[in-house]
mmCIF file of the N, C-alpha and C atoms, coordinates in Angstrom:
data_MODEL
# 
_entry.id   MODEL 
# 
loop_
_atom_site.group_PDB 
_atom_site.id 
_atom_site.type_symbol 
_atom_site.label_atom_id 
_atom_site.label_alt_id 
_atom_site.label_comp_id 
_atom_site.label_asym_id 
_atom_site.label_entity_id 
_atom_site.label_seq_id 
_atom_site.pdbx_PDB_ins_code 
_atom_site.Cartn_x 
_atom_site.Cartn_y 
_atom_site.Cartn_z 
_atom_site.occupancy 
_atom_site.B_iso_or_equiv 
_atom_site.pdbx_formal_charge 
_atom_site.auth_seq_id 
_atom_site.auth_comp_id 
_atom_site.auth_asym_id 
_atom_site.auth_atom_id 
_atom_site.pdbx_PDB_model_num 
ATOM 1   N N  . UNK A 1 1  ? 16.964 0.392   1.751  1.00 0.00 ? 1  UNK A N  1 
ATOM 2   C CA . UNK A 1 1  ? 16.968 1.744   2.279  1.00 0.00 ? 1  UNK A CA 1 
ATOM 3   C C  . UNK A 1 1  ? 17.963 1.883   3.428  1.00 0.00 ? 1  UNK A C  1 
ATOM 4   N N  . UNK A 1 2  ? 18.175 1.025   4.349  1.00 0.00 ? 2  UNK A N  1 
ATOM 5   C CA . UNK A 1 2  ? 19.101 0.861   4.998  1.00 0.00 ? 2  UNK A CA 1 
ATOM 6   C C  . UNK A 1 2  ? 18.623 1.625   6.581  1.00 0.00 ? 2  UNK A C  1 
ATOM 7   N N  . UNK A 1 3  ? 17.059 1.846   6.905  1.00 0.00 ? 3  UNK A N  1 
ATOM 8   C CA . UNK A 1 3  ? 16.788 2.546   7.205  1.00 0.00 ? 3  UNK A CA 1 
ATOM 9   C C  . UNK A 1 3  ? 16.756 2.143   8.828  1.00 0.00 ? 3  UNK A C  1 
ATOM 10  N N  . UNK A 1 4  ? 17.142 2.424   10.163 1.00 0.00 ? 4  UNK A N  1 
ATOM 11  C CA . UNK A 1 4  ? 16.694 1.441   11.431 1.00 0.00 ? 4  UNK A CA 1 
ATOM 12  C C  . UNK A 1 4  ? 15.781 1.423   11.966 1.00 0.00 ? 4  UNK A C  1 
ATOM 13  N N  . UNK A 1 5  ? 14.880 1.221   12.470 1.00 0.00 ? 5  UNK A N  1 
ATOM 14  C CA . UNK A 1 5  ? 13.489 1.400   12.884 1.00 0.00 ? 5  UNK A CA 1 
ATOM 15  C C  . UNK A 1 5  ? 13.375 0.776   14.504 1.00 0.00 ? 5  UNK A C  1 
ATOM 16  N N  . UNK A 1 6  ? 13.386 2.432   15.217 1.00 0.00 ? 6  UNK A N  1 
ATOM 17  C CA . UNK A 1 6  ? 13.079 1.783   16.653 1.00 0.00 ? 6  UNK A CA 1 
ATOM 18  C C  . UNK A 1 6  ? 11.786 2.163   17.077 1.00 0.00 ? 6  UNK A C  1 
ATOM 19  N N  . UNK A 1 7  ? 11.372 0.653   17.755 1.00 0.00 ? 7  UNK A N  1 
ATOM 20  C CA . UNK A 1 7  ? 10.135 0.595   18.122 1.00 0.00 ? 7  UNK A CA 1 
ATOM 21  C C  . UNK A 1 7  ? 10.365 0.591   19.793 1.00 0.00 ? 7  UNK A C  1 
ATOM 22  N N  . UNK A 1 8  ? 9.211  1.361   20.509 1.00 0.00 ? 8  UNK A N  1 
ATOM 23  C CA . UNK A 1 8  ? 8.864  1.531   21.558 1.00 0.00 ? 8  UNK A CA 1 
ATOM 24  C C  . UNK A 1 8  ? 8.296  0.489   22.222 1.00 0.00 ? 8  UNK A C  1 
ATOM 25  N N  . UNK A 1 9  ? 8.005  -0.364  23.614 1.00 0.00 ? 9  UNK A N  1 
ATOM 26  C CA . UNK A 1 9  ? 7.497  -0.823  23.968 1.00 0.00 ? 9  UNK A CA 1 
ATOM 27  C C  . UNK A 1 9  ? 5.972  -1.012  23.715 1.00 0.00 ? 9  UNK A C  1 
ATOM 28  N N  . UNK A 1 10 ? 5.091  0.156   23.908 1.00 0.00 ? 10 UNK A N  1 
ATOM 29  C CA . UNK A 1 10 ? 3.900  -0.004  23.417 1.00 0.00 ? 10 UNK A CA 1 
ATOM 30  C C  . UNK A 1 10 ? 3.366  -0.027  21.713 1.00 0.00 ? 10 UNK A C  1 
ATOM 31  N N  . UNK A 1 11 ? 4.691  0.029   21.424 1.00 0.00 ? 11 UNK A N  1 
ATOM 32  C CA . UNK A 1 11 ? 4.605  -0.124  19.113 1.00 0.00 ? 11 UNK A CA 1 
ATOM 33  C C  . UNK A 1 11 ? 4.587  -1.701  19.190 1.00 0.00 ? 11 UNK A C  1 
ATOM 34  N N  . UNK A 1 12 ? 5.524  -2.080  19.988 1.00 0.00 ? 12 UNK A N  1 
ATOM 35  C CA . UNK A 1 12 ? 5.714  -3.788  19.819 1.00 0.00 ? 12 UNK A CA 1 
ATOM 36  C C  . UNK A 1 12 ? 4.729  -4.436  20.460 1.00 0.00 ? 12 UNK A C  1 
ATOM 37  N N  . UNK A 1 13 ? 4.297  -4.226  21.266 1.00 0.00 ? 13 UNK A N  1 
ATOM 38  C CA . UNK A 1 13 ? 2.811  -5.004  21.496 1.00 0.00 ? 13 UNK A CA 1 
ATOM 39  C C  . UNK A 1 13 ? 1.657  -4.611  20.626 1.00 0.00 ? 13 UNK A C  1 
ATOM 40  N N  . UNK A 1 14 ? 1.558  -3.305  20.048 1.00 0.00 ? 14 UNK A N  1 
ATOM 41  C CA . UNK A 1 14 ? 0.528  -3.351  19.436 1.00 0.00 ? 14 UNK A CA 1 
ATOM 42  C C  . UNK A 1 14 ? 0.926  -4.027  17.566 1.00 0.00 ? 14 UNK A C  1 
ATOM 43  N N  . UNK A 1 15 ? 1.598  -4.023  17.229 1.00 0.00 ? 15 UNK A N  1 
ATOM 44  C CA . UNK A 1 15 ? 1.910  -4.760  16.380 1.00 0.00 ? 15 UNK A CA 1 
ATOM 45  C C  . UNK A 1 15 ? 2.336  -6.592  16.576 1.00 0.00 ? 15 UNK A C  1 
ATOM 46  N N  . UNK A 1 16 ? 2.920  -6.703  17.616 1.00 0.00 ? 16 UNK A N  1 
ATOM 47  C CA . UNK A 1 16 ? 2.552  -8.310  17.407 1.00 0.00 ? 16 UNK A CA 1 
ATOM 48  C C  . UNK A 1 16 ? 1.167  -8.537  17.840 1.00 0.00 ? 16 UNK A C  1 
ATOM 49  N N  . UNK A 1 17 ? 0.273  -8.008  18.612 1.00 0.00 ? 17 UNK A N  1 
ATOM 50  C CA . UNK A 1 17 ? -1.231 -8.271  18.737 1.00 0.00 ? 17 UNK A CA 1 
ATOM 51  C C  . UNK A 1 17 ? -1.606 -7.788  17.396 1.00 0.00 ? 17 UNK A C  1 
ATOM 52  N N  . UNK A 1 18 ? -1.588 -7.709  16.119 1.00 0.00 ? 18 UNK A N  1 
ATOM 53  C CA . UNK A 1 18 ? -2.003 -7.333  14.993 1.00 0.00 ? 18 UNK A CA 1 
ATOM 54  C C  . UNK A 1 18 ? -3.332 -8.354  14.530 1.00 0.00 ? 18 UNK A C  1 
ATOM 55  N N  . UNK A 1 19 ? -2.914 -9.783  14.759 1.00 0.00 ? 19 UNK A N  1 
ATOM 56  C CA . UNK A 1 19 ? -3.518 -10.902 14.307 1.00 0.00 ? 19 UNK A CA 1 
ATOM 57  C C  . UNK A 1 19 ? -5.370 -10.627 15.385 1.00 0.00 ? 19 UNK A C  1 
ATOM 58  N N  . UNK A 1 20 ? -5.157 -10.052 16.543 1.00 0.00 ? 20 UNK A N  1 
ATOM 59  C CA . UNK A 1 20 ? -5.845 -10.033 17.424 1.00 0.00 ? 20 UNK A CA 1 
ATOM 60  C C  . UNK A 1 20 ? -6.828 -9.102  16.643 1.00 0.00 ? 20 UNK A C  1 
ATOM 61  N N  . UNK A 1 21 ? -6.447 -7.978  15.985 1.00 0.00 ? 21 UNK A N  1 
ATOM 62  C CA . UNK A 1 21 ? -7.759 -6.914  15.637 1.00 0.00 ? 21 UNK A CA 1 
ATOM 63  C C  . UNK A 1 21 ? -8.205 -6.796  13.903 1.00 0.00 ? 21 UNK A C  1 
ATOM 64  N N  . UNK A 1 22 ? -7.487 -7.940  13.305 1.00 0.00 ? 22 UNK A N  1 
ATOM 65  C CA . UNK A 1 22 ? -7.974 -7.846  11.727 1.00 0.00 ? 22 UNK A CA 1 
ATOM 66  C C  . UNK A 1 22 ? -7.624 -9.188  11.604 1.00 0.00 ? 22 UNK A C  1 
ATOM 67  N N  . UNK A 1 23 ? -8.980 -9.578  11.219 1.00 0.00 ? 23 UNK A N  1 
ATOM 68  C CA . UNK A 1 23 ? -9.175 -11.433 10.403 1.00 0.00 ? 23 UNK A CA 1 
ATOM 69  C C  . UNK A 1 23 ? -7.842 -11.541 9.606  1.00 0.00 ? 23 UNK A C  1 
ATOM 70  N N  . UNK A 1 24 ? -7.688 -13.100 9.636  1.00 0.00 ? 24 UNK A N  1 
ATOM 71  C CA . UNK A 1 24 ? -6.995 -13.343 8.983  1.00 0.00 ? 24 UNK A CA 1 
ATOM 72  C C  . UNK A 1 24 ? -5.357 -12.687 8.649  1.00 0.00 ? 24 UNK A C  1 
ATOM 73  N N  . UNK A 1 25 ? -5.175 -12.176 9.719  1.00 0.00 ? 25 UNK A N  1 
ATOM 74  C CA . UNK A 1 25 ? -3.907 -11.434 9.838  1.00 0.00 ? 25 UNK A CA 1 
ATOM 75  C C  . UNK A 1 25 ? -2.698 -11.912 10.843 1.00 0.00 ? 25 UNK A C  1 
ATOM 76  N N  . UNK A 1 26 ? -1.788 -12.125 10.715 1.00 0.00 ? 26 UNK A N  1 
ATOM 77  C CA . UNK A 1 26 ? -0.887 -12.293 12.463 1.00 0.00 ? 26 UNK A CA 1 
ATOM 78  C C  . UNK A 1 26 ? 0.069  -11.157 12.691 1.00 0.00 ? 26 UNK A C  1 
ATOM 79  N N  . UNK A 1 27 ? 0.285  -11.604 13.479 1.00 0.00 ? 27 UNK A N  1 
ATOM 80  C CA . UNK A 1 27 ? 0.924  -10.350 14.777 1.00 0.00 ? 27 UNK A CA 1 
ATOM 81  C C  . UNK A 1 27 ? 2.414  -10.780 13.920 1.00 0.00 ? 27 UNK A C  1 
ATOM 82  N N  . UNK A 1 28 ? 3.231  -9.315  13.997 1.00 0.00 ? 28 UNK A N  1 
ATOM 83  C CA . UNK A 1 28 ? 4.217  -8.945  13.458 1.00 0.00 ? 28 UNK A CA 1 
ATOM 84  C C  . UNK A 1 28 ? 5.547  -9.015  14.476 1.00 0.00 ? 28 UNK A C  1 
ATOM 85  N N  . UNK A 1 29 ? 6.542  -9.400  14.156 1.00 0.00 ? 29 UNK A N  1 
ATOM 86  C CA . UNK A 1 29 ? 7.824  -9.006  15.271 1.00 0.00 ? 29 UNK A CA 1 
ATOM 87  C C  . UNK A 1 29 ? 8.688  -7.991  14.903 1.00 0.00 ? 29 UNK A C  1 
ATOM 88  N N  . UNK A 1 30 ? 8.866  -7.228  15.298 1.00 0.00 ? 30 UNK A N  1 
ATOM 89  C CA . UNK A 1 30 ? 9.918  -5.901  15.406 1.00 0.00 ? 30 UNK A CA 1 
ATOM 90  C C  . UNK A 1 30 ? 11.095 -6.368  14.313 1.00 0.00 ? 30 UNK A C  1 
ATOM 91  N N  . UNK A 1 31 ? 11.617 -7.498  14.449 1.00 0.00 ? 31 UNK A N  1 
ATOM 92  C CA . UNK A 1 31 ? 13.087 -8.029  13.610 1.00 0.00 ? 31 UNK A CA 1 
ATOM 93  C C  . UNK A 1 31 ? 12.524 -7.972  12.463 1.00 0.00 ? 31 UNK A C  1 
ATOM 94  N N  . UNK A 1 32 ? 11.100 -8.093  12.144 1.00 0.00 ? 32 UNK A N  1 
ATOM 95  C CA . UNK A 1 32 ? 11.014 -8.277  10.709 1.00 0.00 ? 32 UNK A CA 1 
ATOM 96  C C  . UNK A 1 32 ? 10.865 -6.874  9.714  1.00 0.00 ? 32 UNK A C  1 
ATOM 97  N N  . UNK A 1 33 ? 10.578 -6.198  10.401 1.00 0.00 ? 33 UNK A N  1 
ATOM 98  C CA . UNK A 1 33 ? 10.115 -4.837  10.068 1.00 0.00 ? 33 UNK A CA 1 
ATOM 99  C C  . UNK A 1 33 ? 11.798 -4.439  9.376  1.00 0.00 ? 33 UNK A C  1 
ATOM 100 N N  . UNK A 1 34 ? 12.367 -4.632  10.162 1.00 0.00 ? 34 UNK A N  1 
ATOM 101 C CA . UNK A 1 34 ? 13.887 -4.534  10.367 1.00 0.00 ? 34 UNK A CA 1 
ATOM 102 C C  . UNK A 1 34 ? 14.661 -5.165  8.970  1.00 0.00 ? 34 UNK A C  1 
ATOM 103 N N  . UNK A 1 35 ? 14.285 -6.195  8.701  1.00 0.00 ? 35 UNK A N  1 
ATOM 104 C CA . UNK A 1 35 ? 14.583 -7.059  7.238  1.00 0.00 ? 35 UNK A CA 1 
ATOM 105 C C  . UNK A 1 35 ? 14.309 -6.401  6.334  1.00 0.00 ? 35 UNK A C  1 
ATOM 106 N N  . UNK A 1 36 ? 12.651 -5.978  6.146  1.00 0.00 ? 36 UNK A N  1 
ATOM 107 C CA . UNK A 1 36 ? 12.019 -5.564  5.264  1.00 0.00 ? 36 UNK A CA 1 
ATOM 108 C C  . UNK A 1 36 ? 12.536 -4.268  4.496  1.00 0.00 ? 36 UNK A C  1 
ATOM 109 N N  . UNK A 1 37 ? 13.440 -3.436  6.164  1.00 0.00 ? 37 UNK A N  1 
ATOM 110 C CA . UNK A 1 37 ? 13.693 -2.283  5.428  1.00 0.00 ? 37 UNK A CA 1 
ATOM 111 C C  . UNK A 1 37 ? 14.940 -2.479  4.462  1.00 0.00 ? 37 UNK A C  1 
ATOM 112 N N  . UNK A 1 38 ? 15.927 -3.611  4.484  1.00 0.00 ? 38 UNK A N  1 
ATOM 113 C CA . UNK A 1 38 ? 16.791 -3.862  4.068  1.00 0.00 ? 38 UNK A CA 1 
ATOM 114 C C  . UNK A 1 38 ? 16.785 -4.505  2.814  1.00 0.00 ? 38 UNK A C  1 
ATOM 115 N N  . UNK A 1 39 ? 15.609 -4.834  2.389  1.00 0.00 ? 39 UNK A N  1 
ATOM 116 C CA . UNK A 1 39 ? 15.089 -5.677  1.179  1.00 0.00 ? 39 UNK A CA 1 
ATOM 117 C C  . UNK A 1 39 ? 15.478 -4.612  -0.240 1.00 0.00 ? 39 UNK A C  1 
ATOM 118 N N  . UNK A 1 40 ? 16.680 -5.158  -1.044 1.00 0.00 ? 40 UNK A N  1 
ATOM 119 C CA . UNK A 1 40 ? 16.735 -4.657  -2.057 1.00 0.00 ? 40 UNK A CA 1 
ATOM 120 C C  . UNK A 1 40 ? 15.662 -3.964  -3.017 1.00 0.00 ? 40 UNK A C  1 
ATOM 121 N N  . UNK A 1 41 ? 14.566 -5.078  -3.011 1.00 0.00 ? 41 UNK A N  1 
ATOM 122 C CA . UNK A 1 41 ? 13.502 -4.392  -3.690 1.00 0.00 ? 41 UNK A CA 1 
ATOM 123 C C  . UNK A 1 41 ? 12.262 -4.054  -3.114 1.00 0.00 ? 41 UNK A C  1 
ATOM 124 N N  . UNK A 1 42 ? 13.000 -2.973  -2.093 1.00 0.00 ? 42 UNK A N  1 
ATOM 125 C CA . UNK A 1 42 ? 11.454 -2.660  -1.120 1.00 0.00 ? 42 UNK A CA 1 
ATOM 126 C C  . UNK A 1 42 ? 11.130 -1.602  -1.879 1.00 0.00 ? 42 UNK A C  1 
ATOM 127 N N  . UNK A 1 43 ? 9.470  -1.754  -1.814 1.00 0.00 ? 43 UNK A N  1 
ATOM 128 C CA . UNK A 1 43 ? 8.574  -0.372  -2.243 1.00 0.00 ? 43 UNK A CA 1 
ATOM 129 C C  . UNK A 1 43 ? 8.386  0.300   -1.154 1.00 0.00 ? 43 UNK A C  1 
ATOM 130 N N  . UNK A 1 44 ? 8.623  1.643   -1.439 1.00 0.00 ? 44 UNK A N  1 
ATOM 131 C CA . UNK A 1 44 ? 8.024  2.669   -0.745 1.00 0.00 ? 44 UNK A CA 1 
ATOM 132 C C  . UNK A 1 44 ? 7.075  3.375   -1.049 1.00 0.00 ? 44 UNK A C  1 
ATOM 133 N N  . UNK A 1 45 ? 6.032  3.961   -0.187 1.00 0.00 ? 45 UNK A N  1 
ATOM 134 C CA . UNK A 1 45 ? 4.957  4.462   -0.523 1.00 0.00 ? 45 UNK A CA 1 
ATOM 135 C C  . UNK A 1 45 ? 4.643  5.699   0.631  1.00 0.00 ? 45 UNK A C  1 
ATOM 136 N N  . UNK A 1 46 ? 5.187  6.557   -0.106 1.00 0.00 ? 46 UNK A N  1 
ATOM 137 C CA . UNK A 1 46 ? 4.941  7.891   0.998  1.00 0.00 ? 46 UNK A CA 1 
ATOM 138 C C  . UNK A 1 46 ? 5.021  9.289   0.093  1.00 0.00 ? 46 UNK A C  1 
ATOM 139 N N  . UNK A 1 47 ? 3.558  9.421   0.461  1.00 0.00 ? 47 UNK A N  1 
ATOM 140 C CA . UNK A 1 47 ? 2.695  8.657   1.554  1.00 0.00 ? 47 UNK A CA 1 
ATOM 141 C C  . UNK A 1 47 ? 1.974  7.966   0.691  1.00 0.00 ? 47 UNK A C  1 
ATOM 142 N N  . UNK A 1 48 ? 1.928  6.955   2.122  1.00 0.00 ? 48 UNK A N  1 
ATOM 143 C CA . UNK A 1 48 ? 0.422  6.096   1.825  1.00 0.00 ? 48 UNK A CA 1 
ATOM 144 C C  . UNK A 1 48 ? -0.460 6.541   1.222  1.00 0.00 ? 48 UNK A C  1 
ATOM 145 N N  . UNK A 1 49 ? -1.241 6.503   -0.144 1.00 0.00 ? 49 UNK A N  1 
ATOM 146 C CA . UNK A 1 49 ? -1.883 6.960   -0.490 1.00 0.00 ? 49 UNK A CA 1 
ATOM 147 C C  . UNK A 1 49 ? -3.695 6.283   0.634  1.00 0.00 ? 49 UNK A C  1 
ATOM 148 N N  . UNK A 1 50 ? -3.380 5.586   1.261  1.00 0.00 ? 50 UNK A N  1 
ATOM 149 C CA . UNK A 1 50 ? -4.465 4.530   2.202  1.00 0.00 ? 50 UNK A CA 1 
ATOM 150 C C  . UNK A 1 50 ? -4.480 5.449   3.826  1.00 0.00 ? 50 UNK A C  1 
ATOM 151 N N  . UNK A 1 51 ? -3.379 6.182   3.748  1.00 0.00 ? 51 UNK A N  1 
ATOM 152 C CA . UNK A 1 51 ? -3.360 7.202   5.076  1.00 0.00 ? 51 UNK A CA 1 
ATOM 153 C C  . UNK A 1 51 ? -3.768 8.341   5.584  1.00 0.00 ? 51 UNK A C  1 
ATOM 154 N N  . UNK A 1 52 ? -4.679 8.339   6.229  1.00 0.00 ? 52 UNK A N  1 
ATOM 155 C CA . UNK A 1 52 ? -5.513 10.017  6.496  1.00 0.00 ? 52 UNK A CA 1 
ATOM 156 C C  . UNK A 1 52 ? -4.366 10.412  7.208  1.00 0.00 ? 52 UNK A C  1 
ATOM 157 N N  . UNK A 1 53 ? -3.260 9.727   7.367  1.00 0.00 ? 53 UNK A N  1 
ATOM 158 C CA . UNK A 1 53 ? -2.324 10.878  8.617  1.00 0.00 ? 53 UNK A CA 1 
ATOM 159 C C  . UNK A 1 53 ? -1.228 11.225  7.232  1.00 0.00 ? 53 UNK A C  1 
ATOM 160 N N  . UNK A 1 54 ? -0.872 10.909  6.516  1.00 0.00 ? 54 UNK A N  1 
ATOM 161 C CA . UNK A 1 54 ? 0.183  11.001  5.212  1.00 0.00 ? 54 UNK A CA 1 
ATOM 162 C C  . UNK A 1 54 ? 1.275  10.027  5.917  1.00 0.00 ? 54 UNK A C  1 
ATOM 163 N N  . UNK A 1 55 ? 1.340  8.722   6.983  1.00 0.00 ? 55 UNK A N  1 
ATOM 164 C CA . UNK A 1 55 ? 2.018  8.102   6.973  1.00 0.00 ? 55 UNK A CA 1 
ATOM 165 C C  . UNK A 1 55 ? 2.542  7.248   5.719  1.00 0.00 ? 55 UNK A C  1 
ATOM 166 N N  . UNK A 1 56 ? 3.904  6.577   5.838  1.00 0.00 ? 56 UNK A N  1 
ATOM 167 C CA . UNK A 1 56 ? 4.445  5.917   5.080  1.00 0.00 ? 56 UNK A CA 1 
ATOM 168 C C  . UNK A 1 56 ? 3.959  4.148   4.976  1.00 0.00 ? 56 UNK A C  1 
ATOM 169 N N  . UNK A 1 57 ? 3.958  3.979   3.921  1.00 0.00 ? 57 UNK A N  1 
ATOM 170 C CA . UNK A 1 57 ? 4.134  2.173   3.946  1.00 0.00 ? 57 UNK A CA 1 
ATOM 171 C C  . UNK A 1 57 ? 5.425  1.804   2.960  1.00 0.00 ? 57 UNK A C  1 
ATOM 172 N N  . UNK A 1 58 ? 5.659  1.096   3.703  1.00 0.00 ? 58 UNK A N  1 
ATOM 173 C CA . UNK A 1 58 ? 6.589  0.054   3.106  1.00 0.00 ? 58 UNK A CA 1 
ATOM 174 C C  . UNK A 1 58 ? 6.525  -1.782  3.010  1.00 0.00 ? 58 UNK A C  1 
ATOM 175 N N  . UNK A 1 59 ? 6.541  -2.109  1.484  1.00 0.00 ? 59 UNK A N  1 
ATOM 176 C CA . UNK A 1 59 ? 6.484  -3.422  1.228  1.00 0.00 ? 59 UNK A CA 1 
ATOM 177 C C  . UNK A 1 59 ? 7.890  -4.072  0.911  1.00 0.00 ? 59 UNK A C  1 
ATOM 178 N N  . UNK A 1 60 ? 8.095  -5.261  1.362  1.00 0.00 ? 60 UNK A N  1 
ATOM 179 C CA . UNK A 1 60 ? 9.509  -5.903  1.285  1.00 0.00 ? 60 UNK A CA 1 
ATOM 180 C C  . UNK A 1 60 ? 9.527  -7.550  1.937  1.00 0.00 ? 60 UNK A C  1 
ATOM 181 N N  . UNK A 1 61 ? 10.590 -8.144  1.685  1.00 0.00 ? 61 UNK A N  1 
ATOM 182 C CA . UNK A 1 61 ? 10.234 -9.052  2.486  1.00 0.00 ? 61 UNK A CA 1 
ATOM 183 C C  . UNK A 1 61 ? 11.223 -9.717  3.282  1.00 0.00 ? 61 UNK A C  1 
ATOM 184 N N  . UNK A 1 62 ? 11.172 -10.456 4.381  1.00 0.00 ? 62 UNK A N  1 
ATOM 185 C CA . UNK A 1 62 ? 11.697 -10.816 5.476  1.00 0.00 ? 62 UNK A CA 1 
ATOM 186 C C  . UNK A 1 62 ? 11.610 -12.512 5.553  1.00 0.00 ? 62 UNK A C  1 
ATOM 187 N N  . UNK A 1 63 ? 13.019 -12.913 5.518  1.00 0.00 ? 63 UNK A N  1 
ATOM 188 C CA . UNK A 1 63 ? 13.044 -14.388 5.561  1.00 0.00 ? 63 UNK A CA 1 
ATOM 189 C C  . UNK A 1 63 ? 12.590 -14.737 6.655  1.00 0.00 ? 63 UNK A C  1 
ATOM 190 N N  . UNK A 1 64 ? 13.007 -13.905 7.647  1.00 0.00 ? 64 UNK A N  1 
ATOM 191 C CA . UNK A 1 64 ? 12.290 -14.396 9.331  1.00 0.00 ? 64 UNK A CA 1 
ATOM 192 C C  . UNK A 1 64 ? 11.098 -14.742 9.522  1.00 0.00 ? 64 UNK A C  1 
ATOM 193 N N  . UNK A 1 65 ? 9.979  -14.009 8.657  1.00 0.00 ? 65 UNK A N  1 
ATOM 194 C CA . UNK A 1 65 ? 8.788  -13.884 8.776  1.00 0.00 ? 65 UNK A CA 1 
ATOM 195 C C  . UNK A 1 65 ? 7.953  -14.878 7.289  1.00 0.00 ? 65 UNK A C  1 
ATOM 196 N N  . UNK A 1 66 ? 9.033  -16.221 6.940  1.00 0.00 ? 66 UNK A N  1 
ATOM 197 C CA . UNK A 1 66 ? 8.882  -16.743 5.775  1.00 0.00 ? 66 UNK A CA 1 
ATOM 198 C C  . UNK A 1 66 ? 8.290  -16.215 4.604  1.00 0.00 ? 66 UNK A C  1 
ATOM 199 N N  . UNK A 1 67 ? 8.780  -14.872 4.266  1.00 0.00 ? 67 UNK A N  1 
ATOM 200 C CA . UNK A 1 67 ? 8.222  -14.256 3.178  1.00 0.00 ? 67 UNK A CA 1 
ATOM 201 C C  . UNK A 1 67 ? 9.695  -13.015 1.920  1.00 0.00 ? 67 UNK A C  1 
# 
């Protein structure tokens, strides 16, 4: 998508504390988000059909984040 994604100070802490508020999960880094959007075969999903706000998700993956 090619898309840039700037995150705010309080986006980046609450996303690398991710691991902190759902089992089995870890905290995310800003660079990866960043990969993901660049991932040839990223899915988009917008909206989220999982979103009471009609936010977006996006799946892809990020070597940084070994995936």
């Amino acid at each position: 998508m090619g898309e840039e994604i700037q995150w705010d100070p309080e986006a980046i802490a609450y996303i690398r504390a991710r691991g902190e508020r759902y089992p089995a999960a870890e905290g995310i880094e800003p660079e990866w988000t960043q990969e993901v959007m660049a991932d040839v075969d990223l899915l988009a999903l917008e909206p989220d059909p999982k979103s009471r706000l009609g936010a977006s998700r996006f799946i892809g993956r990020s070597p940084s984040a070994g995936g």
